[in-house]
TORKOL-4160 file (C-alpha; in steps of 0.2 Angstrom, whole numbers, padded with zeros to 4 digits, m for minus):
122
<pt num="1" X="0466" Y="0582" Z="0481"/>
<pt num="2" X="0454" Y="0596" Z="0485"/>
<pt num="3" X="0435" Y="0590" Z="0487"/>
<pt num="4" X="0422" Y="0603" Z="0488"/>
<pt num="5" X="0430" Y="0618" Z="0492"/>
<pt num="6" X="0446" Y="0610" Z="0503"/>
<pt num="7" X="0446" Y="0594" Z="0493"/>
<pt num="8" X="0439" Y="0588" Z="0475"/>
<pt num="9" X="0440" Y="0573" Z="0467"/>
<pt num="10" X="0455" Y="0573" Z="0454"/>
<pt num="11" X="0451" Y="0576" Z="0434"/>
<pt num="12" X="0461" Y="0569" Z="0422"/>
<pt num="13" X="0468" Y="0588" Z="0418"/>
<pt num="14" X="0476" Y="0588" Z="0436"/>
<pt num="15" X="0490" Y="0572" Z="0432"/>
<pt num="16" X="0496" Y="0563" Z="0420"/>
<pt num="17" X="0503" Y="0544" Z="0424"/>
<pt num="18" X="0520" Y="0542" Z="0419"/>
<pt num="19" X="0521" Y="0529" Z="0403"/>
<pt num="20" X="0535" Y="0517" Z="0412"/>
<pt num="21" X="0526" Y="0514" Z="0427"/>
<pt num="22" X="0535" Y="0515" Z="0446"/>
<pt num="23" X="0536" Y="0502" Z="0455"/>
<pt num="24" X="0527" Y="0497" Z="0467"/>
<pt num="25" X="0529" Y="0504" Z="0485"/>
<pt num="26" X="0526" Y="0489" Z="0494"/>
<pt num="27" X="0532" Y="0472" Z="0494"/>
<pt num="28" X="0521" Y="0454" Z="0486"/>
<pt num="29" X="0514" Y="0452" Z="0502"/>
<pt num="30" X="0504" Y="0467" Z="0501"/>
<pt num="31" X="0486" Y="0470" Z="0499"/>
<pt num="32" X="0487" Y="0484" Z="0489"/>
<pt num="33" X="0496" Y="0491" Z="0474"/>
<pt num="34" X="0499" Y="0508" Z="0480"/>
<pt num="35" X="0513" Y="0518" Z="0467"/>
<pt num="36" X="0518" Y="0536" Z="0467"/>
<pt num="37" X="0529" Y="0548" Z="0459"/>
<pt num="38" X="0533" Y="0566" Z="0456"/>
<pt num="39" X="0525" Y="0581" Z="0451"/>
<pt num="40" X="0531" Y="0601" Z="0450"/>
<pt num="41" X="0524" Y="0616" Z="0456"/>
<pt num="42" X="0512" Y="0611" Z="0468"/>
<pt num="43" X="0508" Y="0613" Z="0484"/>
<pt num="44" X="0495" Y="0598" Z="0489"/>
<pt num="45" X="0498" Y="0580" Z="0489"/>
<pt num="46" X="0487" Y="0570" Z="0475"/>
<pt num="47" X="0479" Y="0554" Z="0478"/>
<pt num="48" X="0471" Y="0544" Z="0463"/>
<pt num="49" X="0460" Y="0527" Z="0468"/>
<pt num="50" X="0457" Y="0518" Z="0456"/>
<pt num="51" X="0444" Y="0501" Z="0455"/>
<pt num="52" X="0438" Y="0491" Z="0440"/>
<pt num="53" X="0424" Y="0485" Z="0436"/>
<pt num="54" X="0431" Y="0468" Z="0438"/>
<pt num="55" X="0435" Y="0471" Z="0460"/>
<pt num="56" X="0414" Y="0472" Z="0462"/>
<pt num="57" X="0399" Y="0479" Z="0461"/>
<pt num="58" X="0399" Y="0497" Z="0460"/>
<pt num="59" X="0394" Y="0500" Z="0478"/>
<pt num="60" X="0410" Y="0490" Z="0485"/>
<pt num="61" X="0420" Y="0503" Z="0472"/>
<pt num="62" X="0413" Y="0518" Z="0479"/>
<pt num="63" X="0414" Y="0511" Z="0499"/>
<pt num="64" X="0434" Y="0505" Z="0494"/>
<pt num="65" X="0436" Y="0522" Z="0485"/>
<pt num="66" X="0430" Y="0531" Z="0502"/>
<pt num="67" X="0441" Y="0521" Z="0513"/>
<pt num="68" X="0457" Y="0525" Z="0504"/>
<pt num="69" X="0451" Y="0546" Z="0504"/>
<pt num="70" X="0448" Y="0547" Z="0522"/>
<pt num="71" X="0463" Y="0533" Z="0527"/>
<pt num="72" X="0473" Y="0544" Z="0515"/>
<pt num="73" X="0467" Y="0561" Z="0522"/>
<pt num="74" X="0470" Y="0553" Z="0540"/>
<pt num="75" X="0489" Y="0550" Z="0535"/>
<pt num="76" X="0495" Y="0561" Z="0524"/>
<pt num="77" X="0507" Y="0577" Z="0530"/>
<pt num="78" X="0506" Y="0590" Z="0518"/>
<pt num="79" X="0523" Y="0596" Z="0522"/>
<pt num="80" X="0532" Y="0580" Z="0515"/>
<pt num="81" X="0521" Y="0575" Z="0501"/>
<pt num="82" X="0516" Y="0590" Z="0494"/>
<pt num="83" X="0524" Y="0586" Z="0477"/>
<pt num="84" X="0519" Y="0569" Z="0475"/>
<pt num="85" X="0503" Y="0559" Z="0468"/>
<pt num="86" X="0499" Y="0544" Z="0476"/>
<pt num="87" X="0491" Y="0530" Z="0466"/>
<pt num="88" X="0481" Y="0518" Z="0476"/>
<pt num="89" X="0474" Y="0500" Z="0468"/>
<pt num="90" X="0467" Y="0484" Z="0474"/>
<pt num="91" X="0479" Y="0469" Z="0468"/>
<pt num="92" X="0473" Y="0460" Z="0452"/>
<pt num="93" X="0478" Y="0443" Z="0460"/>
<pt num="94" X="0475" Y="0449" Z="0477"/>
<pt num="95" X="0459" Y="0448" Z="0491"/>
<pt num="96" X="0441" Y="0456" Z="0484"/>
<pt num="97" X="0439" Y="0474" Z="0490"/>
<pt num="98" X="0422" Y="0469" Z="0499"/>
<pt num="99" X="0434" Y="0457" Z="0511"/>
<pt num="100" X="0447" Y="0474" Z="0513"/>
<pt num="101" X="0443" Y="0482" Z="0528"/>
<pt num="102" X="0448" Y="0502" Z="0535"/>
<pt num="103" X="0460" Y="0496" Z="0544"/>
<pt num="104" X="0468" Y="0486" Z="0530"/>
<pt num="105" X="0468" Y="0500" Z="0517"/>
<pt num="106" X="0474" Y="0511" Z="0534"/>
<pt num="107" X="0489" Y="0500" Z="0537"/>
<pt num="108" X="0494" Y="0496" Z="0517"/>
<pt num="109" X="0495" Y="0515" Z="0516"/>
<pt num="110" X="0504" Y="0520" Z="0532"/>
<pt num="111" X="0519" Y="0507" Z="0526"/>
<pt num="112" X="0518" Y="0514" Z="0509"/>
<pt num="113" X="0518" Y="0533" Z="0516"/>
<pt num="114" X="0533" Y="0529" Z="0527"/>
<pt num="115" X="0544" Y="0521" Z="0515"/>
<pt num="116" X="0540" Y="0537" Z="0503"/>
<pt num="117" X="0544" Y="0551" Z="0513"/>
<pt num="118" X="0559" Y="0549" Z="0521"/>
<pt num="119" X="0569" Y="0543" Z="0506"/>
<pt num="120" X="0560" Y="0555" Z="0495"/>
<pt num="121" X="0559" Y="0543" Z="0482"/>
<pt num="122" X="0549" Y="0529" Z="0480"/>
């Protein structure tokens, strides 16, 4: 994701999301529905957060958008997910994202990361 010179939030020319969904990279117990796949020719990870309208008021969007950027940017090797888009959601059924925390959003996509990387697959 490149955002003002090194990083910019990601247009809708940048990806396209696969008609059959992958699954999810972690399990029910999760507080996040974080899913990724694979993208040719480039050299950058891509992270899409997405938040409805129906998670909160607009500021609790943005402030849950912000978390999974920096928690993201805070993960994220370059070297081992440079060809893969990572798509980070709060849960339909799960907690509101005003009650999700850093550290939540930190820890959801630390597993997520780990189980993507060394298999190579999600």
């Amino acid at each position: 994701m490149i955002f003002k010179g090194r990083f910019r939030t990601v247009r809708h020319s940048d990806h396209a999301v696969p008609s059959a969904l992958p699954r999810p990279l972690l399990g029910p117990g999760a507080l996040l529905d974080i899913r990724a796949w694979r993208r040719e020719g480039r050299e950058q990870p891509l992270l899409l957060v997405t938040s409805p309208r129906k998670a909160g008021p607009a500021v609790r969007r943005n402030q849950f958008r912000r978390r999974a950027r920096m928690a993201f940017l805070g993960l994220a090797d370059p070297a081992l997910l440079a060809s893969w888009i990572v798509w980070v959601r709060p849960l339909r059924k799960g907690p509101r994202i005003d009650r999700l925390t850093y550290q939540d959003i930190e820890g959801q996509l630390r597993l997520a990361l780990r189980r993507l990387a060394p298999t190579g697959h999600p």
